[in-house]
N, C-alpha and C positions, 0 to 999 in steps of 0.2 A: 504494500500500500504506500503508496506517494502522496506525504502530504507536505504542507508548511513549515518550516522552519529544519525540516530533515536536510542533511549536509550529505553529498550523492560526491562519489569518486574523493572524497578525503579533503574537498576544494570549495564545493559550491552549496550555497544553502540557500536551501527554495522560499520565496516569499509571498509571491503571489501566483497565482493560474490564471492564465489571460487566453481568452476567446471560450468557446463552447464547442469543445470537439470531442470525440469519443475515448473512454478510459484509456483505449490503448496509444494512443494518440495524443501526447499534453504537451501545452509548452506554457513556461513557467518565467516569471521573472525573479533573478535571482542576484545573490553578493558571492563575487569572487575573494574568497578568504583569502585568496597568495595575493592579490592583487590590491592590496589597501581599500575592501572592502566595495570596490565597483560593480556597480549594476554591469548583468548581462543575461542573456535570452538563454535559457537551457530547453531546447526541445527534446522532448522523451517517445522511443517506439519500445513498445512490450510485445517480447514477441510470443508466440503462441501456436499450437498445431494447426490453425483452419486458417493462419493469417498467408493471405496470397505472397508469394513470394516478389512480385512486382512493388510490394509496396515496402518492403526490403533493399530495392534497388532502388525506388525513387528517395527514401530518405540517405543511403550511400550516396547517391549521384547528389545530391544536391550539399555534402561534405566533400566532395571532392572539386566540383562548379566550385564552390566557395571559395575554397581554398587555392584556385586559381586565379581568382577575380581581384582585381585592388582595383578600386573608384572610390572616391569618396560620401558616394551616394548609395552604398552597397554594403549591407552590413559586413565587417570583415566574421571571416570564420577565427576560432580561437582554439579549442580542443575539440577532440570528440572521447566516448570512452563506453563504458557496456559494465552494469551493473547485475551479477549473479547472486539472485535471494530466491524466495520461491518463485521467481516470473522475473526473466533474463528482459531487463533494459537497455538499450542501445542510447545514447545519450551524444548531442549536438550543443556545441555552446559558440554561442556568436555576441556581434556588440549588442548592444542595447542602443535604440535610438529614444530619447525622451523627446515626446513630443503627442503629436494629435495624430490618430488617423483621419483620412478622409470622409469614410465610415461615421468617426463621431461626429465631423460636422453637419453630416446628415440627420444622423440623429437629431440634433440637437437643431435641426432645422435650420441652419444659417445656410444667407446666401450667399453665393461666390459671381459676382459681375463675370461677364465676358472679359473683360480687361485679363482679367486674375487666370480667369481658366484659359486663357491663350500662353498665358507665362507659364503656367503648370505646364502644357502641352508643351511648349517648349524645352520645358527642364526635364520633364522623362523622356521625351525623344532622345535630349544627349545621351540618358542612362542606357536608351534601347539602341545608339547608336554603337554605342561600347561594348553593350553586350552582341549584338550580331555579327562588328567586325571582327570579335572573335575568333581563332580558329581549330576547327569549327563552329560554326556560330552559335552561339548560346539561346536559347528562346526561354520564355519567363515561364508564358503559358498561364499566369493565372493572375495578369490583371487586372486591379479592381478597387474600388474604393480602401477598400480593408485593408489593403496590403499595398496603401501609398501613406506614406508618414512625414506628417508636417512640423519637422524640428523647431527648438525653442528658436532658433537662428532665421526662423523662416525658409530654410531649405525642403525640399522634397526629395523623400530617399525612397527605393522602390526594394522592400523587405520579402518576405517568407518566397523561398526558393524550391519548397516542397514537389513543385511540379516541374521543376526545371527539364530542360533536354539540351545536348548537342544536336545538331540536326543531322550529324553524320549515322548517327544510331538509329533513324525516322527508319523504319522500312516501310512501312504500308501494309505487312503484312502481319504483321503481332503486335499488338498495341495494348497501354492501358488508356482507359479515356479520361481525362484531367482537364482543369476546368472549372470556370463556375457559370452556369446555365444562366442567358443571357450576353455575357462576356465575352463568351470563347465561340468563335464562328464553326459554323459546320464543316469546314474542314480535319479540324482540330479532334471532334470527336470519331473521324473517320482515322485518328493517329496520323494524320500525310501534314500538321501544322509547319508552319515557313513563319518569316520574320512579319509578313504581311498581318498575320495571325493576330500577335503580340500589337500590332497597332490596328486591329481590332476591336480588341480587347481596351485599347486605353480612348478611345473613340466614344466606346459604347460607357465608358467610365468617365467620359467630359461631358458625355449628352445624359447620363444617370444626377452629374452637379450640377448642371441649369436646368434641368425640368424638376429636379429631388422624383423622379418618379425611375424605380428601376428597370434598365433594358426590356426582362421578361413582362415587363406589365404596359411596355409601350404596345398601342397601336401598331400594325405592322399591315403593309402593302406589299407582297410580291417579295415578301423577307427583308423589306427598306423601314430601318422606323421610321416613324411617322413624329417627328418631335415638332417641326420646323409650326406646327398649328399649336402649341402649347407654349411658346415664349418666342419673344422675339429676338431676331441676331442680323449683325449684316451679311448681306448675302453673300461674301465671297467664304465669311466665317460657317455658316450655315454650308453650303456647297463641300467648303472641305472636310467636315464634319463628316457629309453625307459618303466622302470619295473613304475616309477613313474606315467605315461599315460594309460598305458597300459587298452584297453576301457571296459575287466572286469574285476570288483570288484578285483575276488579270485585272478586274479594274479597280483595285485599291492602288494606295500609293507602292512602288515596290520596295521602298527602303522605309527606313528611319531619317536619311539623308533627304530622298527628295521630299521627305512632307514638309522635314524641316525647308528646306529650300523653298516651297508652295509657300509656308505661312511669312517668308520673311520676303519675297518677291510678290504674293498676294497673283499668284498664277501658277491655274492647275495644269500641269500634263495629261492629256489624254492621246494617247498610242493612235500615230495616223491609220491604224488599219481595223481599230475597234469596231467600228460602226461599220467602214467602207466593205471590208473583207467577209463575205457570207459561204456557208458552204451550199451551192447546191444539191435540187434533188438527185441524189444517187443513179444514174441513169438503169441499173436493173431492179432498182426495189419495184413491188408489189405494193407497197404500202398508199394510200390513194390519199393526198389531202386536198382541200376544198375549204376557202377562205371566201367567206360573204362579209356584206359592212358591217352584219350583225355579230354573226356567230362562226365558228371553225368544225369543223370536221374531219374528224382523223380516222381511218377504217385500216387494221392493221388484220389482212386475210392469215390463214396458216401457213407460217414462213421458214418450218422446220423439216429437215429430211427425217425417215425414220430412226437415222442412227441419235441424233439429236433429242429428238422426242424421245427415244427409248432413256437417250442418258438425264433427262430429266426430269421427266414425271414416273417412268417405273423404276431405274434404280433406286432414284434416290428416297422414292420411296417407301423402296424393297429394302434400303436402310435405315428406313426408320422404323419399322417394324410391322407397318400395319398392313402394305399389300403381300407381304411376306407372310403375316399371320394368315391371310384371307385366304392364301396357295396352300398355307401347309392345311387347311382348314378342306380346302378342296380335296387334296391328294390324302386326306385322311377318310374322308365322306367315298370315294372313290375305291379305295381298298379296303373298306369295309363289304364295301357293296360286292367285291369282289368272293368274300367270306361269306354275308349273311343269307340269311334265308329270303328275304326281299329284295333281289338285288337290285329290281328296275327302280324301283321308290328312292333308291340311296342313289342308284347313278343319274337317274333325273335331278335329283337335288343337286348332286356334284357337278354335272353338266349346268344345271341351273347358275352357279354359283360365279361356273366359268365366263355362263353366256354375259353377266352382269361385269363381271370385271373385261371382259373385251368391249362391252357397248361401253363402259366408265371411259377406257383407254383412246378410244375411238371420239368420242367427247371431245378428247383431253386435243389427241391430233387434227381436230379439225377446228380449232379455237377462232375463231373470229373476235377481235377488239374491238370497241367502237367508240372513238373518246369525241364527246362533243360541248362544245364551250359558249353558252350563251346568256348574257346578262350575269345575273349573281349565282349560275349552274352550272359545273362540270361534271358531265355526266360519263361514267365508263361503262359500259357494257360489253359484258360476255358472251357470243353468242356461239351456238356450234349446234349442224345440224337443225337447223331452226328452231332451235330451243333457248331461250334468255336464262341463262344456268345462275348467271349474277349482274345485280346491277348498283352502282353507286352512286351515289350524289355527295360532293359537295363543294361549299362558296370556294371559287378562285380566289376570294380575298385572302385565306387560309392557308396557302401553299406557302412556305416560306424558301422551297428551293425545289429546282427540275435538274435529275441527276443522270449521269449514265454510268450504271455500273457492269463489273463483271465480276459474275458470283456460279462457281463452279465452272469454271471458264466456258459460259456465256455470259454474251455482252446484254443489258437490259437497260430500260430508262422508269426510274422512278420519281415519284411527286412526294418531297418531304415535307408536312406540315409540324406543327407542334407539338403534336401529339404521336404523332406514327408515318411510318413510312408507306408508299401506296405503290405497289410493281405495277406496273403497267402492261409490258410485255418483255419476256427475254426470249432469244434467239434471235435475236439480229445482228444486221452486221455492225461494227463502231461504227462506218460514214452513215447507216442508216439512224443509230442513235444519236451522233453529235448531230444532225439535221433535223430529230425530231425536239432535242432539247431543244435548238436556235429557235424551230417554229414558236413553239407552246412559250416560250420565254419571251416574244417577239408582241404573239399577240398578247399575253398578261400586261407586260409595259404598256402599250400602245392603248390595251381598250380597260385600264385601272380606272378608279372614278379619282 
């Protein structure tokens, strides 16, 4: 048990617990007894048998980042050490900055002019500029009001490194997701975050100080918040704001350099081939789209060979256990039938069984999409065989991103809202999906209210 006033590694004695995070997980403020009795940050991990091993690594990584880093905006690292009693402690000690979070000012409802919040943006740009040039570049990952600290000096220092990454280590393909929802862009929880990322994150933490209203609770169009109707700003301030959020990658700022250089020239960059460069319709796809003033039409026919179809809907199935139970369920109904005294009654059901999982399959192969977009309705339908097997609805205004993924190595495009993700169709080709993301992306901008 970790409490007050306990002395940890022969050095440090704990004084207060600051924030609200789980037992295993504390960080404390504390007096360095070697050190003439100096305040300093002691974060504590307790390890234990069900604790994911990644989060093992995020608290090493982020003692070793440290430990590389000297800025004066950064808390330096000081020890580390690991305390064995009944529940093995891992143990981080870094400065202490006295002063105010961001966080409390919210609280505490004060407001921060434009003026102030452009200098702030200023002065962690430098920090994020240091951290990126880096090398490898360092990304924060978890900016946000709470974790910017406004010293007795008036400085801002940008604290707790718990999320930290190189970016040399991002694969894309094992990840943990880190983060604070709102903050951190969808990228990021996809594990592929870049430096863009990080001035995401401090974006969506400049537009959380002049509204006092948190990111996830903004208003949102097409994944854009919506702040610019809640206070007023001048427009180039407002504009850059918007390029800092902005929900893809390519059109944020790419550095920490150029935003700075945007607020201090008061002129945005936008990439001569953003808007001009389109990709055309695929000249083989099957896919039909059909654009009126009102509403969009997308008709996505069955675009899969049998090897395809079989690798998606019956393996993976047959992996997860349920068409695989239905088989062994068949072939057990079948060799009974073989044995019993009734055998046509059992092999009719068996055959039955079959006939059901071939018409399913067949369904599955002859799938028809059918996505259409009108007023405040996005509709998807499923259709196969002239049967409407599934149908959805809902507002465009809700989407907060259109994706193309590959999952199981098929390529697919999905529509991410708030709450869930929505497949659309897989098996296509990537020119077929980067063209269907352009459309659906093209018309939401264009016909948002």
């Amino acid at each position: 048990m970790i409490e007050a006033q306990q002395i940890l590694h022969d050095r440090y004695q704990l004084q207060k617990r600051l924030g609200h995070t789980a037992a295993s997980r504390q960080t404390w403020l504390a007096t360095d007894l070697m050190q003439g009795n100096e305040s300093v940050i002691v974060k504590l991990l307790a390890f234990n048998p069900h604790m994911q091993l990644d989060e093992l690594k995020l608290f090493e990584r982020e003692a070793q980042v440290l430990k590389a880093l000297d800025h004066p905006r950064i808390p330096k690292y000081r020890d580390s050490f690991s305390i064995e009693s009944q529940v093995l402690w891992f143990g981080l000690v870094q400065d202490y900055i006295p002063g105010a979070s961001l966080q409390e000012y919210l609280n505490r409802e004060e407001v921060l002019m434009e003026e102030e919040i452009r200098q702030l943006a200023v002065n962690v740009l430098h920090i994020l500029n240091y951290l990126h040039r880096q090398d490898p570049p360092v990304l924060h990952r978890d900016i946000k009001p709470s974790n910017l600290v406004l010293d007795d000096d008036g400085y801002i220092h940008l604290v707790d490194f718990g999320a930290v990454q190189d970016q040399a280590t991002l694969t894309g393909v094992t990840f943990t997701v880190v983060g604070t929802c709102g903050y951190a862009p969808l990228e990021q929880f996809w594990g592929r975050s870049v430096p863009a990322s990080d001035l995401y994150a401090l974006g969506a933490t400049l537009i959380h100080l002049l509204t006092g209203i948190p990111p996830a609770d903004l208003p949102q169009r097409n994944g854009r918040f919506q702040f610019t109707n809640v206070l007023k700003l001048r427009p180039f301030f407002a504009a850059w704001l918007q390029k800092m959020v902005e929900p893809a990658v390519e059109h944020r700022f790419a550095s920490a350099d150029e935003a700075l250089d945007a607020l201090k020239t008061g002129y945005l960059p936008v990439p001569a081939d953003t808007y001009s460069r389109r990709i055309q319709r695929p000249e083989r796809t099957r896919i039909q789209l059909a654009r009126y003033p009102e509403n969009l039409k997308i008709l996505i026919p069955p675009l899969m060979s049998w090897q395809l179809f079989l690798y998606r809907y019956f393996f993976n199935t047959l992996n997860a256990g349920c068409l695989g139970m239905i088989l062994v369920l068949a072939a057990i109904a079948l060799l009974i039938s073989m044995l019993s005294e009734a055998p046509v009654l059992i092999m009719l059901l068996g055959a039955g069984v079959l006939l059901v999982i071939v018409f399913w399959l067949l369904l599955l192969w002859r799938e028809h999409t059918e996505i259409s977009i009108e007023g405040d309705r996005l509709e998807i339908c499923r259709r196969s065989l002239g049967i409407i097997w599934n149908r959805r609805e809902i507002p465009p205004a809700s989407i907060v991103g259109i994706l193309w993924q590959r999952v199981n190595y098929l390529n697919g495009v999905s529509l991410r809202t708030a709450q869930e993700f929505i497949n659309l169709r897989q098996g296509m080709s990537e020119l077929e999906c980067l063209w269907l993301v352009q459309e659906l992306e093209d018309w939401l901008d264009h016909h948002s209210d």
